[in-house]
C-alpha positions as semicolon CSV with decimal commas, in nm:
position;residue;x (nm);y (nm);z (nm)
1;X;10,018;9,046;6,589
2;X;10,170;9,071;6,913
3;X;10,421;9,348;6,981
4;X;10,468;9,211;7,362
5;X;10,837;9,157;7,476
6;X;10,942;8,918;7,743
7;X;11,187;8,951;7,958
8;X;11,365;8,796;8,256
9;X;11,548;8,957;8,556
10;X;11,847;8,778;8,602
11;X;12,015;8,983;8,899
12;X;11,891;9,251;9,120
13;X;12,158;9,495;9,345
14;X;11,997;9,613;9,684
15;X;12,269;9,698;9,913
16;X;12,234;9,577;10,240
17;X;12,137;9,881;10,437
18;X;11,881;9,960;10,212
19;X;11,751;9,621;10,269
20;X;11,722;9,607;10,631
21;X;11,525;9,972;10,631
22;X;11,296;9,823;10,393
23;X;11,213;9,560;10,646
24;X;11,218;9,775;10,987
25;X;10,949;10,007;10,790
26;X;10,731;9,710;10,676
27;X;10,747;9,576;11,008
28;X;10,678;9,911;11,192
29;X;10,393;9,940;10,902
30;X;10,224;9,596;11,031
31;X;10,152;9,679;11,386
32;X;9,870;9,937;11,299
33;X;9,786;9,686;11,029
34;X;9,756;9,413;11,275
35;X;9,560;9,659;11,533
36;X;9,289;9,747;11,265
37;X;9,269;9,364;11,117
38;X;9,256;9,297;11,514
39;X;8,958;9,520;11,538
40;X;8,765;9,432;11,250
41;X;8,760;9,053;11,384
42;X;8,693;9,158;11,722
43;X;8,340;9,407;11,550
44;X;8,225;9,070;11,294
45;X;8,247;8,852;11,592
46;X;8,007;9,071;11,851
47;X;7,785;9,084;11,538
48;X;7,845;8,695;11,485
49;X;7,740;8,672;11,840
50;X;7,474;8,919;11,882
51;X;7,272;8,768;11,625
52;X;7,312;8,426;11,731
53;X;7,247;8,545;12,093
54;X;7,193;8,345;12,379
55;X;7,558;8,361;12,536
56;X;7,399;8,417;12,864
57;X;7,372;8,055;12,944
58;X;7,745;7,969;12,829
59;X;7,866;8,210;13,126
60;X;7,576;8,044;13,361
61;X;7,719;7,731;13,219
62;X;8,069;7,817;13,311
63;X;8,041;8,006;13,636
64;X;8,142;7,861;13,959
């Protein structure tokens, strides 16, 4: 037997102000985000590329 109800949301009131300070602080929230994601691709790529190794001869290749 299941005792589950269902139900469906069919209006939601957020006044406006409310709204917008919602999104200022989730965009002010993704700039460290972004740093730290930033960082964490930047430390798996030197790893990527220390253990592949050889990128001496791509900046011999590219040097002028």
């Amino acid at each position: 037997m299941n005792d589950a109800q269902r139900f469906v949301i069919v209006d939601l009131r957020i006044p406006f102000s409310r709204l917008v300070l919602f999104f200022i602080k989730a965009a002010l929230a993704a700039i460290p985000a972004a740093i730290v994601v930033g960082f964490l691709l930047m430390l798996v790529t030197a790893l990527i590329a220390a253990a592949v190794g050889d990128g001496g001869s791509v900046m011999r290749h590219w040097s002028f």
